[in-house]
Structures are given as C-alpha cells and as structure tokens.
PyMOL Python script that loads the backbone (N, CA, C, O; Angstrom):
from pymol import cmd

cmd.read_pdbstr("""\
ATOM      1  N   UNK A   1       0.844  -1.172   0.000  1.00  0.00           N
ATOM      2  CA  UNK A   1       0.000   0.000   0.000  1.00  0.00           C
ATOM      3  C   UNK A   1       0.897   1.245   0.000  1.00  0.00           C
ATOM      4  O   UNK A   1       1.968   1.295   0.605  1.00  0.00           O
ATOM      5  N   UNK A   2       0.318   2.357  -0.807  1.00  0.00           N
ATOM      6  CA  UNK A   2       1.737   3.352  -0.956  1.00  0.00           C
ATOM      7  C   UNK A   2       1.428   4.166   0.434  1.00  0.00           C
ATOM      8  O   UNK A   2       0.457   3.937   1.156  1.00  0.00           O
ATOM      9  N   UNK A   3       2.547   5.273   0.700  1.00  0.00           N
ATOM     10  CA  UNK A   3       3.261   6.119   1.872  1.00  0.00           C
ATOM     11  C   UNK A   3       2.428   7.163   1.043  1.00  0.00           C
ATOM     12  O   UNK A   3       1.932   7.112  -0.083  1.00  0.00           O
ATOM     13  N   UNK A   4       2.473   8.558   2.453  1.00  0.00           N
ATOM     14  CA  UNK A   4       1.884   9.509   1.815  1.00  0.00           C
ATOM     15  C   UNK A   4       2.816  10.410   3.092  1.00  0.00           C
ATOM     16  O   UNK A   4       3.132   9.991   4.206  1.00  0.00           O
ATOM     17  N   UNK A   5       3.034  11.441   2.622  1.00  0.00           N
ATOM     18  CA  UNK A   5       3.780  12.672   4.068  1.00  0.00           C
ATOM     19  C   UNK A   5       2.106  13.551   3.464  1.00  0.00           C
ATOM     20  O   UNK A   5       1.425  13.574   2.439  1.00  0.00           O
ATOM     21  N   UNK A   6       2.079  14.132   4.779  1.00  0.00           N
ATOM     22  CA  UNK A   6       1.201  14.829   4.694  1.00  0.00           C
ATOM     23  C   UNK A   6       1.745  16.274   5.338  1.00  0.00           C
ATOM     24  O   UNK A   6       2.092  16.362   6.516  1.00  0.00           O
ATOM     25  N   UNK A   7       1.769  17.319   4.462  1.00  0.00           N
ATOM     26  CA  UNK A   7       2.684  18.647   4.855  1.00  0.00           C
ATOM     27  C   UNK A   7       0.756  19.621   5.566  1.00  0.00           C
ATOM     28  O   UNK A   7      -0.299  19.693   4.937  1.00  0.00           O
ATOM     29  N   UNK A   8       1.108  20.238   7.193  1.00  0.00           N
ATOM     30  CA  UNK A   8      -0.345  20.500   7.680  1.00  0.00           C
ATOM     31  C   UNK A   8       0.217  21.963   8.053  1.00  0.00           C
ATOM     32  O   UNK A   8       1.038  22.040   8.967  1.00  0.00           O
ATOM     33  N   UNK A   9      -0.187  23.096   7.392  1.00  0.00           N
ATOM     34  CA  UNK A   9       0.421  24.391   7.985  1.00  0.00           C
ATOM     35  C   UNK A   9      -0.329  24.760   9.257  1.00  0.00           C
ATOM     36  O   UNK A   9      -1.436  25.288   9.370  1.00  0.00           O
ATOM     37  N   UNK A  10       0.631  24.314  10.290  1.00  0.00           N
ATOM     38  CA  UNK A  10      -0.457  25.000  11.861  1.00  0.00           C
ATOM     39  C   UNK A  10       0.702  25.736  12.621  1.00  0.00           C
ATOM     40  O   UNK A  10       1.618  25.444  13.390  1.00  0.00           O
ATOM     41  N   UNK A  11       0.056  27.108  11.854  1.00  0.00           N
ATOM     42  CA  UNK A  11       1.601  28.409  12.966  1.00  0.00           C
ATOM     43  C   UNK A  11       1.406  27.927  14.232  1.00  0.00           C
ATOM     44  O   UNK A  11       0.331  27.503  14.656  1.00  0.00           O
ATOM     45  N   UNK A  12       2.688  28.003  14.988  1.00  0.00           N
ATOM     46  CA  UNK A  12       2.769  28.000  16.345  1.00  0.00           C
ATOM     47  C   UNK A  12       2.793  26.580  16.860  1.00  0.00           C
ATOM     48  O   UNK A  12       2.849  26.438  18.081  1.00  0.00           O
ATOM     49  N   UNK A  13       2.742  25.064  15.764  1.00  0.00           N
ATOM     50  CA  UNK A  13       2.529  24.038  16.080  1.00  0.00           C
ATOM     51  C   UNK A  13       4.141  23.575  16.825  1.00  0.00           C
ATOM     52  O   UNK A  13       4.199  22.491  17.405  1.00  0.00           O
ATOM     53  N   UNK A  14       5.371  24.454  16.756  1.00  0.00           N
ATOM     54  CA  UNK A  14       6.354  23.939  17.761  1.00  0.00           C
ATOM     55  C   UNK A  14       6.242  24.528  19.418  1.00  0.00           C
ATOM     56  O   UNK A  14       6.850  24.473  20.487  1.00  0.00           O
ATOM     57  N   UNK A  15       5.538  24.866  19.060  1.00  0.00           N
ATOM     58  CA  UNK A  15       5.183  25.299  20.736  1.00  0.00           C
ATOM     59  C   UNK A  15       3.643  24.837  21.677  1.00  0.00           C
ATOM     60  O   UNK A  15       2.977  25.282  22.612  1.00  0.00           O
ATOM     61  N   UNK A  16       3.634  23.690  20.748  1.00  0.00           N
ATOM     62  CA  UNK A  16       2.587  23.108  21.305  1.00  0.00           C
ATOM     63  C   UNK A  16       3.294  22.340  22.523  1.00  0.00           C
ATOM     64  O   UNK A  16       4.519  22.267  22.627  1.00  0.00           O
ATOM     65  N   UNK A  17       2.334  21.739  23.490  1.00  0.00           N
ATOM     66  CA  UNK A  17       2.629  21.033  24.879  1.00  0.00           C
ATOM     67  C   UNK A  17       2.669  19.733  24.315  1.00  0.00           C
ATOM     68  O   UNK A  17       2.433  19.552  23.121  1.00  0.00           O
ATOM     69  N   UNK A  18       2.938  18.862  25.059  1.00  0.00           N
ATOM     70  CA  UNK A  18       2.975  17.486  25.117  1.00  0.00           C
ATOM     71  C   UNK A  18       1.334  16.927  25.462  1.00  0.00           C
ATOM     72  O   UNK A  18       0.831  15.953  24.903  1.00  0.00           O
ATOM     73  N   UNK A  19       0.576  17.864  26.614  1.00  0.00           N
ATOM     74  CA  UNK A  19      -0.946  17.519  26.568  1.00  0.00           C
ATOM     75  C   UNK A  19      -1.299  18.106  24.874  1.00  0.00           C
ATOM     76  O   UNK A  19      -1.667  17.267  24.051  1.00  0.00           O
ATOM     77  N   UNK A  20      -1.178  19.317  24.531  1.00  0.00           N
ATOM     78  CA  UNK A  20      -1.843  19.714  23.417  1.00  0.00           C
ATOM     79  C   UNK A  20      -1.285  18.759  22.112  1.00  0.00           C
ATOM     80  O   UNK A  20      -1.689  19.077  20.993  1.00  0.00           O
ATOM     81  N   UNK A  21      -0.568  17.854  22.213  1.00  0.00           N
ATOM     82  CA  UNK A  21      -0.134  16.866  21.107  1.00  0.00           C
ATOM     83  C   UNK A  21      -0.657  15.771  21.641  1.00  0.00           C
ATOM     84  O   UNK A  21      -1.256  15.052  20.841  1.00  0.00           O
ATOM     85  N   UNK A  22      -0.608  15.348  22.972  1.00  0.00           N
ATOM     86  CA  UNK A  22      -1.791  14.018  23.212  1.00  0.00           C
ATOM     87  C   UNK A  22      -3.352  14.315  22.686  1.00  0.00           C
ATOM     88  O   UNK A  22      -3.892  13.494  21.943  1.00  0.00           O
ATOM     89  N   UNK A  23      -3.814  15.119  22.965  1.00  0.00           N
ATOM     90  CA  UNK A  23      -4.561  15.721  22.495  1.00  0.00           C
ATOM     91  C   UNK A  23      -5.725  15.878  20.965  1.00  0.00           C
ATOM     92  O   UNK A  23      -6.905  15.851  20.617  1.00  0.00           O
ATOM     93  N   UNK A  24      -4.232  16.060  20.451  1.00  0.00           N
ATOM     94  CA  UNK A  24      -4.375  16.094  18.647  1.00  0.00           C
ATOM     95  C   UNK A  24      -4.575  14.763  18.684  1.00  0.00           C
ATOM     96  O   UNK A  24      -5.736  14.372  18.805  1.00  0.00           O
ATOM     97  N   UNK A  25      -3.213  13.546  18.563  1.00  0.00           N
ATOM     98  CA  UNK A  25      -2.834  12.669  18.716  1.00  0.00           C
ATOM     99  C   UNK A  25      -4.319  11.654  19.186  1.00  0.00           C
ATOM    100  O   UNK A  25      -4.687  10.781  18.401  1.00  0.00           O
ATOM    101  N   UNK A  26      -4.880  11.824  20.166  1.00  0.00           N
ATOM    102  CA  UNK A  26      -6.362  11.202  20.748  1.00  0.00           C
ATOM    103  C   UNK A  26      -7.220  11.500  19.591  1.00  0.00           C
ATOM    104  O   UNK A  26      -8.041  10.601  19.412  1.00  0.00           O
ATOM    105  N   UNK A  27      -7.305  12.511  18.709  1.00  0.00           N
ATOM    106  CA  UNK A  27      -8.532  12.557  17.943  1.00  0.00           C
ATOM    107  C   UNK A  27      -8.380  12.296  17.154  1.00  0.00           C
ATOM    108  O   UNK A  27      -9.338  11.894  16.495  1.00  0.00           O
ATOM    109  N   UNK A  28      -6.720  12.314  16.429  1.00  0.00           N
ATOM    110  CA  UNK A  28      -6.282  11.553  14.966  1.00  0.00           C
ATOM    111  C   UNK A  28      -6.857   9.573  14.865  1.00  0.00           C
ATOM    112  O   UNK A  28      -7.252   8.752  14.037  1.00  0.00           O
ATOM    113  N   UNK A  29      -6.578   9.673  16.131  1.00  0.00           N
ATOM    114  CA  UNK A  29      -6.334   7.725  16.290  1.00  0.00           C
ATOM    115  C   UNK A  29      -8.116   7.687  16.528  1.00  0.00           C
ATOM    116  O   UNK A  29      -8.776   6.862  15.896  1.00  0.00           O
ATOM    117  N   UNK A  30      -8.569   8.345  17.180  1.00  0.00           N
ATOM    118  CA  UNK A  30     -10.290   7.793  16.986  1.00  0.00           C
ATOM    119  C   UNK A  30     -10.861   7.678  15.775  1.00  0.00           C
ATOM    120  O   UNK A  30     -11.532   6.724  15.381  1.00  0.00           O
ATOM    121  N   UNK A  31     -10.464   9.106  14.923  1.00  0.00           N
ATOM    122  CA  UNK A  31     -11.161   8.634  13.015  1.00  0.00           C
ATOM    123  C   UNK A  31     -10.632   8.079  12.280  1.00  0.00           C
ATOM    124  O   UNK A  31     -10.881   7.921  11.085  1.00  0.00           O
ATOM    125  N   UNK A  32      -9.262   7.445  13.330  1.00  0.00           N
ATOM    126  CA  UNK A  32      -8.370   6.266  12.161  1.00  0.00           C
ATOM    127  C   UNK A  32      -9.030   5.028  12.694  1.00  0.00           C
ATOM    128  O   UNK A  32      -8.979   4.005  12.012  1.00  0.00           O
ATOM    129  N   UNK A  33      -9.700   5.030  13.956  1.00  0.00           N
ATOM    130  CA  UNK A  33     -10.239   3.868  14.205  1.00  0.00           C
ATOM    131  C   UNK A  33     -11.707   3.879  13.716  1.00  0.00           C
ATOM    132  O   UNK A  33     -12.114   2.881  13.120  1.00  0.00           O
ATOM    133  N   UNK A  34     -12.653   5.080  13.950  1.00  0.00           N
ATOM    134  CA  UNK A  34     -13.756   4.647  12.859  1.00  0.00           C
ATOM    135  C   UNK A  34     -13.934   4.168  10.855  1.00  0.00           C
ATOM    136  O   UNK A  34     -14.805   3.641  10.162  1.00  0.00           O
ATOM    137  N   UNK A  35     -12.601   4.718  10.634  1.00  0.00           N
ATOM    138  CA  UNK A  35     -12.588   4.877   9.082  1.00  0.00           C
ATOM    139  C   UNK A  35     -11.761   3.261   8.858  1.00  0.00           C
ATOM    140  O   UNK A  35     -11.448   2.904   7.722  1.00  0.00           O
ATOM    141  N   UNK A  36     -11.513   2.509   9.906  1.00  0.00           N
ATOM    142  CA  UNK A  36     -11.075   1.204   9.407  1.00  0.00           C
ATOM    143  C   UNK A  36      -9.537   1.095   9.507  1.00  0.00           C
ATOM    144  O   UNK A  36      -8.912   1.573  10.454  1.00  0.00           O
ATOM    145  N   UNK A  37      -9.095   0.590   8.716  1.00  0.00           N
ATOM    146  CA  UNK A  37      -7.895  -0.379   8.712  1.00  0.00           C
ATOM    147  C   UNK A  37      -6.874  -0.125   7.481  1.00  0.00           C
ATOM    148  O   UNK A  37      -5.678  -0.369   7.323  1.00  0.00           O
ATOM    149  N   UNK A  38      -7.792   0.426   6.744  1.00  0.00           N
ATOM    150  CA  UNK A  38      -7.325   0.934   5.328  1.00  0.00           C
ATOM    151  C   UNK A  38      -6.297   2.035   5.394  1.00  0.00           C
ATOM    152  O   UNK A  38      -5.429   1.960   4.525  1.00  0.00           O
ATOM    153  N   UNK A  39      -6.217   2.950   6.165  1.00  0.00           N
ATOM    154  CA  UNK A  39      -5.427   4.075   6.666  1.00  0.00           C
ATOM    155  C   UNK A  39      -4.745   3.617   7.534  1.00  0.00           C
ATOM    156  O   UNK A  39      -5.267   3.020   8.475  1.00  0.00           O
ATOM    157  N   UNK A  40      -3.482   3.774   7.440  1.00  0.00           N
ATOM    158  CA  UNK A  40      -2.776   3.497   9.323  1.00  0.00           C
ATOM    159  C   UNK A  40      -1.982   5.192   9.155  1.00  0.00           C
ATOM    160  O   UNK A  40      -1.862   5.860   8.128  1.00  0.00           O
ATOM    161  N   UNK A  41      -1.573   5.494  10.462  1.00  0.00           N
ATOM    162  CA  UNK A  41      -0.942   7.127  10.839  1.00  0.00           C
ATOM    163  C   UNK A  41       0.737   5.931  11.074  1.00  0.00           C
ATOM    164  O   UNK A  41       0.796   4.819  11.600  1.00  0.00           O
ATOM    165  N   UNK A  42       1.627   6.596  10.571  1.00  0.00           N
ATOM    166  CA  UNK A  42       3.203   5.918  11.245  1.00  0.00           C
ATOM    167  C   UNK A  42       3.630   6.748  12.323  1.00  0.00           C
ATOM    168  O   UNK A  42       3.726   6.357  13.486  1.00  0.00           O
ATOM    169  N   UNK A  43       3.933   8.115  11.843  1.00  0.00           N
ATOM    170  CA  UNK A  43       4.691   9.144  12.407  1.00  0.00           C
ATOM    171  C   UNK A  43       4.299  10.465  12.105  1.00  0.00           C
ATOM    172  O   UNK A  43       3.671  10.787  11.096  1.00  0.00           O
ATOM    173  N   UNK A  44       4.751  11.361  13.163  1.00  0.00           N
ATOM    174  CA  UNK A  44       4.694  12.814  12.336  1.00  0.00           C
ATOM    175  C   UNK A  44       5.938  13.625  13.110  1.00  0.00           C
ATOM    176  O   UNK A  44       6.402  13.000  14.064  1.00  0.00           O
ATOM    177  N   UNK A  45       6.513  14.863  12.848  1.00  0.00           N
ATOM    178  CA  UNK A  45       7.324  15.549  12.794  1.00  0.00           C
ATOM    179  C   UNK A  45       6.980  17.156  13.042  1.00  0.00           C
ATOM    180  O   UNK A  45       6.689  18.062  12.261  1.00  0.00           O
ATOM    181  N   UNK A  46       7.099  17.115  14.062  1.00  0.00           N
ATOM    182  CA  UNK A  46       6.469  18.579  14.326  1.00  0.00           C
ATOM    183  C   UNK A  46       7.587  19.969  14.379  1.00  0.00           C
ATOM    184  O   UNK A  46       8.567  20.086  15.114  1.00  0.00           O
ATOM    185  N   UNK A  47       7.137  20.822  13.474  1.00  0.00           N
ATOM    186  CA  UNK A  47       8.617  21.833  13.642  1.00  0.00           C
ATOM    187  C   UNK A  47       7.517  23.191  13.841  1.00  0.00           C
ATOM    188  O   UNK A  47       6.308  23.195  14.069  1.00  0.00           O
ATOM    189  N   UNK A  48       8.712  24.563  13.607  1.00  0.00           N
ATOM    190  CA  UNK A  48       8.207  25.725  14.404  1.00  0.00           C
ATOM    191  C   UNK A  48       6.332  26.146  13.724  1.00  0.00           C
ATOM    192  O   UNK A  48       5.377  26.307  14.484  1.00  0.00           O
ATOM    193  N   UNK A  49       6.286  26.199  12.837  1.00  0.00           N
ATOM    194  CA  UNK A  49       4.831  26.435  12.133  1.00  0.00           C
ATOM    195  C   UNK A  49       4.186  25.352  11.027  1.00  0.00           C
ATOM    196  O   UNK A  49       3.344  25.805  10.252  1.00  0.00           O
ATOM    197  N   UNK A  50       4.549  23.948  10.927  1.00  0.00           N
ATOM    198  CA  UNK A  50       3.966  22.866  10.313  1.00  0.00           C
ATOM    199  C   UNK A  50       4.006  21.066  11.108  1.00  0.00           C
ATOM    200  O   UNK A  50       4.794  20.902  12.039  1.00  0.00           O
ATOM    201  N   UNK A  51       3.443  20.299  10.812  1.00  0.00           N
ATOM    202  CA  UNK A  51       3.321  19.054  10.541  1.00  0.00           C
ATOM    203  C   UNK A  51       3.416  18.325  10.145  1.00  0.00           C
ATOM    204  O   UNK A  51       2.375  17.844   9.699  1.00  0.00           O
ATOM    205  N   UNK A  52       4.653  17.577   9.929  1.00  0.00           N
ATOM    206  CA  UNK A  52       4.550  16.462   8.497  1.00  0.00           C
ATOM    207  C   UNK A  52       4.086  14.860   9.072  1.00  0.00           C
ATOM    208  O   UNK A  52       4.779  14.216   9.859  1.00  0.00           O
ATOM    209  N   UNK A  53       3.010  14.471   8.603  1.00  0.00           N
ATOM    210  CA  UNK A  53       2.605  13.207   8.835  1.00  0.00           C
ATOM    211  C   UNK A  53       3.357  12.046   7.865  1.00  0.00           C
ATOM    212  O   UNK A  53       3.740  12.363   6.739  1.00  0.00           O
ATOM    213  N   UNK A  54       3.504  10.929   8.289  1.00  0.00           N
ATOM    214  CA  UNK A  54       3.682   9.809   7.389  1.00  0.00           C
ATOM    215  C   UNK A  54       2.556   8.580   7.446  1.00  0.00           C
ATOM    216  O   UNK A  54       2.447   7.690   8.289  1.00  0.00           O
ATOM    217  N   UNK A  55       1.911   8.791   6.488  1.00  0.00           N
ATOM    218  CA  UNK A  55       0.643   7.366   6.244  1.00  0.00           C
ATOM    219  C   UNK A  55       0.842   6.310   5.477  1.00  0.00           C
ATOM    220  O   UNK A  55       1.714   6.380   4.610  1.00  0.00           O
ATOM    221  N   UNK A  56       0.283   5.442   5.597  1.00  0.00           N
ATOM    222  CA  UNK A  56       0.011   4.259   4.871  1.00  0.00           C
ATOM    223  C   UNK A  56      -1.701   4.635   4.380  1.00  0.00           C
ATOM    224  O   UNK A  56      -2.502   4.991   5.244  1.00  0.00           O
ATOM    225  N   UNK A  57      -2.045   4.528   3.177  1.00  0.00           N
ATOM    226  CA  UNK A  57      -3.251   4.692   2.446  1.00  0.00           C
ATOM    227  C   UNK A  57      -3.710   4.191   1.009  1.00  0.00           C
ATOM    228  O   UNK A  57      -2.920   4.465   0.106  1.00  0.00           O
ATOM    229  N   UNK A  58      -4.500   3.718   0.764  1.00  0.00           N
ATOM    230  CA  UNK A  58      -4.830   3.093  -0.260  1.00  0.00           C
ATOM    231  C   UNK A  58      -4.925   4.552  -1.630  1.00  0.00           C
ATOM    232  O   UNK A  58      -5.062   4.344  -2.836  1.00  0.00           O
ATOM    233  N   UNK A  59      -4.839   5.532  -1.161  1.00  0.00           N
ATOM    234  CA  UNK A  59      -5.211   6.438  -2.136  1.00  0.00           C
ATOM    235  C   UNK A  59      -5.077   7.837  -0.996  1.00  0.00           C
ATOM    236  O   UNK A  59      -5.231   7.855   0.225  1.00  0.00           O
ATOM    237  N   UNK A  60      -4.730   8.943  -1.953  1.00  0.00           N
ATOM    238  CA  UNK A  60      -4.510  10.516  -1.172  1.00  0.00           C
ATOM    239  C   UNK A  60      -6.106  10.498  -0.772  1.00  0.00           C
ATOM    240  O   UNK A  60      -6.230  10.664   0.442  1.00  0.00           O
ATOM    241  N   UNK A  61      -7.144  10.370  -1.338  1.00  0.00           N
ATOM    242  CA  UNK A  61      -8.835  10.055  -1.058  1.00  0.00           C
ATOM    243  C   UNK A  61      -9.047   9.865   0.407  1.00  0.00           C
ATOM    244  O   UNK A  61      -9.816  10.540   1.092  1.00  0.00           O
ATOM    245  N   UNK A  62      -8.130   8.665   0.918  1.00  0.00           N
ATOM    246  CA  UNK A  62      -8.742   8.238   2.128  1.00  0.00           C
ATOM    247  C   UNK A  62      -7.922   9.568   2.930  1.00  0.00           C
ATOM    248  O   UNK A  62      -8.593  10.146   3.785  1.00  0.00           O
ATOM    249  N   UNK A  63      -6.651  10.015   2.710  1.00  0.00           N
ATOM    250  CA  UNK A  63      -6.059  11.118   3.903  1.00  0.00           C
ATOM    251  C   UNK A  63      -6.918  11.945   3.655  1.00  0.00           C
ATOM    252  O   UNK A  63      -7.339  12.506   4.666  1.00  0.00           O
ATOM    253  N   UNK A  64      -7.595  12.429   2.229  1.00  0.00           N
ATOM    254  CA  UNK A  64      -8.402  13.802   2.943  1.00  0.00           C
ATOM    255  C   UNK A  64      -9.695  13.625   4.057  1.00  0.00           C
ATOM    256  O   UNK A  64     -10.273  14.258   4.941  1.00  0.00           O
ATOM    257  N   UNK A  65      -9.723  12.248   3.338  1.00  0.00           N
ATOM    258  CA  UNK A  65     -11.172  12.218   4.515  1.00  0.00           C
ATOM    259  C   UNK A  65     -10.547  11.695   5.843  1.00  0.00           C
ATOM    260  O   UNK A  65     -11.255  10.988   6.560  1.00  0.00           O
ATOM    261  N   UNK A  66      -9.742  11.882   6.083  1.00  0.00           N
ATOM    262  CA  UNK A  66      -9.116  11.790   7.569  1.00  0.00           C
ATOM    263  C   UNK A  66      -8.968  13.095   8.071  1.00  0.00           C
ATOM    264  O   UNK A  66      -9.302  13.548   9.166  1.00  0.00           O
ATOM    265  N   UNK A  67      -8.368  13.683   7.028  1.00  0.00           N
ATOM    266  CA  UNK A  67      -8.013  15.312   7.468  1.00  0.00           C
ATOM    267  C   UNK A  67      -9.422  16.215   8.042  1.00  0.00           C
ATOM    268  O   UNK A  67      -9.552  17.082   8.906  1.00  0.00           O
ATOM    269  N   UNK A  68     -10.450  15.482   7.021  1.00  0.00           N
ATOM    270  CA  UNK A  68     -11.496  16.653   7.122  1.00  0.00           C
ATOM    271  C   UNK A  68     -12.619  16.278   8.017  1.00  0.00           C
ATOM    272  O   UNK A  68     -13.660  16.907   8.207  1.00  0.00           O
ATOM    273  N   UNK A  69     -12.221  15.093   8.561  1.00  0.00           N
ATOM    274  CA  UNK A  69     -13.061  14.802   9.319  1.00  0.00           C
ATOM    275  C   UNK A  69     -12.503  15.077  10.994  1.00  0.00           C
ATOM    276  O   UNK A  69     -13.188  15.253  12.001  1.00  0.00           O
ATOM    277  N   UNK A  70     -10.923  15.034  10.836  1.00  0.00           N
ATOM    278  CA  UNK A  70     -10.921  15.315  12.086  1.00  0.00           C
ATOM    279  C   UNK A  70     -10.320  16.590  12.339  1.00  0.00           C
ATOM    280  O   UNK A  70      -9.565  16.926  13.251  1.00  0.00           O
ATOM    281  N   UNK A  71     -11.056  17.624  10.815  1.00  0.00           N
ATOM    282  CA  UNK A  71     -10.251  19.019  11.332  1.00  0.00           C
ATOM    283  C   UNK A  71      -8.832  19.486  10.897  1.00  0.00           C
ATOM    284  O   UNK A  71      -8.621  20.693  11.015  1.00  0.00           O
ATOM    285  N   UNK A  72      -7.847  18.724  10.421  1.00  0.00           N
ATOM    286  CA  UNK A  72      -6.938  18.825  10.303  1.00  0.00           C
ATOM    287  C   UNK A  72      -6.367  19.384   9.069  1.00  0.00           C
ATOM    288  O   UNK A  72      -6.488  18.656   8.084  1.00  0.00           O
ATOM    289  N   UNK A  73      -5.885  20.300   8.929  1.00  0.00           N
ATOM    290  CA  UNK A  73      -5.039  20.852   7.536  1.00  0.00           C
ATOM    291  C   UNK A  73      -4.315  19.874   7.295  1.00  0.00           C
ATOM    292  O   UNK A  73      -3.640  19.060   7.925  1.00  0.00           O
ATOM    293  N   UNK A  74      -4.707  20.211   5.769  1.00  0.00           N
ATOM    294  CA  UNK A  74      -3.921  18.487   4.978  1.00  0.00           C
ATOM    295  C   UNK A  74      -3.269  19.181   3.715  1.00  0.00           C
ATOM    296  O   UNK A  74      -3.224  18.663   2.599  1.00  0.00           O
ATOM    297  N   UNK A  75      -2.765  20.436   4.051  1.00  0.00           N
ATOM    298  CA  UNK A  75      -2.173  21.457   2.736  1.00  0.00           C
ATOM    299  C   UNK A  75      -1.417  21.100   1.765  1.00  0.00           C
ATOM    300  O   UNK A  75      -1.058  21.929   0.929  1.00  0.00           O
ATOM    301  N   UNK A  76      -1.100  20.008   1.713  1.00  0.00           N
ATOM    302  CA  UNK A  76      -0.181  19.229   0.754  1.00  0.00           C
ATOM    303  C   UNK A  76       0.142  17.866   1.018  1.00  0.00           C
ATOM    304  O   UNK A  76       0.879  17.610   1.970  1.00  0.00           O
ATOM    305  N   UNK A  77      -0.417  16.755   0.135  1.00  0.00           N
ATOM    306  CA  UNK A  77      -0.101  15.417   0.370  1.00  0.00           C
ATOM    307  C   UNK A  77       0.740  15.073  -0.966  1.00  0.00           C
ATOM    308  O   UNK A  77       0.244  15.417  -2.039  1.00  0.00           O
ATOM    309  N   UNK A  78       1.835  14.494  -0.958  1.00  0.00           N
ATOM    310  CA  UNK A  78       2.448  13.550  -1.380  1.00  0.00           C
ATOM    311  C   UNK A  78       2.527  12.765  -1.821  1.00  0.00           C
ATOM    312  O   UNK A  78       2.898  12.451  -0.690  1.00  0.00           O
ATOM    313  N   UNK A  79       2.601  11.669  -2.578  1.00  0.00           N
ATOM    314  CA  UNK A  79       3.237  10.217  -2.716  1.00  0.00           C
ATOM    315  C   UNK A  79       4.456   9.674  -2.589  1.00  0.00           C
ATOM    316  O   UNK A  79       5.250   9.842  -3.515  1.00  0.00           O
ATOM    317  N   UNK A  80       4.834   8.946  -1.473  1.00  0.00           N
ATOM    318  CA  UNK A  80       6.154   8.959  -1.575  1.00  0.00           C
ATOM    319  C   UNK A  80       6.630   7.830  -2.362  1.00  0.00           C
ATOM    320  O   UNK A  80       6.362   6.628  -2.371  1.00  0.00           O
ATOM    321  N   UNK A  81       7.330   8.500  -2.948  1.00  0.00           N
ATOM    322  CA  UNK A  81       7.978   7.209  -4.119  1.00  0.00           C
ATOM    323  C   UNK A  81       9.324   5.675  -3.815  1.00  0.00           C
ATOM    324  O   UNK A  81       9.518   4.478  -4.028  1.00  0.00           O
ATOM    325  N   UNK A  82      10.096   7.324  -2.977  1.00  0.00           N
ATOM    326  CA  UNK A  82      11.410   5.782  -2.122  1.00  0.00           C
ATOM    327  C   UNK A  82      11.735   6.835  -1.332  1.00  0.00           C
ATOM    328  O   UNK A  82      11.686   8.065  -1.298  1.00  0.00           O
ATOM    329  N   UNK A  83      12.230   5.496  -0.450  1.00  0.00           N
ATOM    330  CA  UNK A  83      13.240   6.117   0.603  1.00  0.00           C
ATOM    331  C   UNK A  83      14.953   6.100   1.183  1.00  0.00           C
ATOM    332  O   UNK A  83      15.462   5.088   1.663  1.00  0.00           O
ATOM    333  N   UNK A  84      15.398   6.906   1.086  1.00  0.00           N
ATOM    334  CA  UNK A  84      16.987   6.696   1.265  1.00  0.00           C
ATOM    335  C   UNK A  84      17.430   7.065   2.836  1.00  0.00           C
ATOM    336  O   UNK A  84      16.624   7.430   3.692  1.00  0.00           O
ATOM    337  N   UNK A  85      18.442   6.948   2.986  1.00  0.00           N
ATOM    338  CA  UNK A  85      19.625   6.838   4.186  1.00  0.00           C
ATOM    339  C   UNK A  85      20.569   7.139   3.605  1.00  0.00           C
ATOM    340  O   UNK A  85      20.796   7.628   2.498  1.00  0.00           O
ATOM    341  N   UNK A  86      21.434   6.642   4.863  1.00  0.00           N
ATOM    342  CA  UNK A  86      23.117   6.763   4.813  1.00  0.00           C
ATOM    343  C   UNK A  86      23.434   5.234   3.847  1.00  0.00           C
ATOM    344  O   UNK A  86      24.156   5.151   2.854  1.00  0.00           O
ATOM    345  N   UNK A  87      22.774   4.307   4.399  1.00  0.00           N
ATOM    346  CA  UNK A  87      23.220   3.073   3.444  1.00  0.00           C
ATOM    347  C   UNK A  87      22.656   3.006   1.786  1.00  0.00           C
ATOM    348  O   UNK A  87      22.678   2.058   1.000  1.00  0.00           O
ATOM    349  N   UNK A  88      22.291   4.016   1.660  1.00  0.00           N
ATOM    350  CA  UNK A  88      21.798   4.318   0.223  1.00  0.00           C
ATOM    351  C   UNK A  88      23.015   4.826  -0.543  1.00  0.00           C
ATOM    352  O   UNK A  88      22.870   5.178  -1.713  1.00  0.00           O
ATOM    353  N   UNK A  89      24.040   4.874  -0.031  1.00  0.00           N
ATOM    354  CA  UNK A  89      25.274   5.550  -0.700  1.00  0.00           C
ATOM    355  C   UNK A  89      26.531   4.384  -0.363  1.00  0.00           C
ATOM    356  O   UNK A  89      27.718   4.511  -0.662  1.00  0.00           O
ATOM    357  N   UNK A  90      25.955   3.339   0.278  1.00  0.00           N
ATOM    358  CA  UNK A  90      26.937   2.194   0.042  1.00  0.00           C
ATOM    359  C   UNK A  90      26.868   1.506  -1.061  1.00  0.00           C
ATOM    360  O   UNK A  90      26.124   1.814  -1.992  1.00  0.00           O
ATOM    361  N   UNK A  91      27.736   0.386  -1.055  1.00  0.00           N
ATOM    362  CA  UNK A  91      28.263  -0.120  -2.696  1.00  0.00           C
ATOM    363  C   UNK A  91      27.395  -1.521  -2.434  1.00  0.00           C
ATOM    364  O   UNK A  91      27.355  -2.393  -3.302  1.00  0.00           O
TER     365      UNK A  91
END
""", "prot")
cmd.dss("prot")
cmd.show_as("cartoon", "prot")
cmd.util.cbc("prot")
cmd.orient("prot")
C-alpha cells in the first residue's frame, strides 16, 4: 500500500505542549479507528509552524477524509515514491 507525508500548515505548532499533542494525537487515532484499517498514521514531525505526517493509504482520497473529518489541515499530500539513508550511498 503506498506512503503519503502529509505537509499541515499550523503556525505555532512547535510550541505546542505534550498535553496539546496528546490531544491532537487522541482525535487523529479515533477517526483512524472509525474509518477502518485501510489508513494506518506511522509518524509525524512537528517543527516551528507545520506538521509532516507519514501514512500508509490506499489512495490521497482516504487522507483527505481523515483530514477533514478530524479538522486537520492536509495542505499538501504527497506520494512517496522511495526512501533513502546513509546506506543508500553504500556499494
């Protein structure tokens, strides 16, 4: 199933708390648990004014209806094609 980063513009999102990211975090995982199995959330990356999520999704389709159901700016989704490292430059 392909990867998706999901880029979410929320100013001020590096100065969120650890409650105000449990928080988010609690309402992301409830409409990933009503919308099924088809979507999984991996990770996200929080810096001074954005969000980058990493999904598993059958289609960008199912992240918006994740996004919009639980509120969430979904300002740019992705496909990720590959992924590299440091061992990506070994022989």
């Amino acid at each position: 199933m392909p990867k998706y980063i999901i880029e979410r513009d929320i100013p001020g999102a590096g100065s969120f708390t650890t409650p105000d990211l449990q928080i988010i975090s609690q309402k992301s995982c409830a409409i990933l648990s009503d919308i099924g199995p088809r979507i999984q959330w991996l990770e996200s990356y929080v810096t001074d004014d954005k969000i980058y999520c990493i999904y598993i999704a059958p289609d960008e389709a199912a992240v918006r209806v994740h996004a919009e159901q639980g509120g969430f700016p979904a300002n740019r989704i992705s496909r990720i094609k590959s992924v590299i490292d440091p061992t990506t430059a070994e022989n």
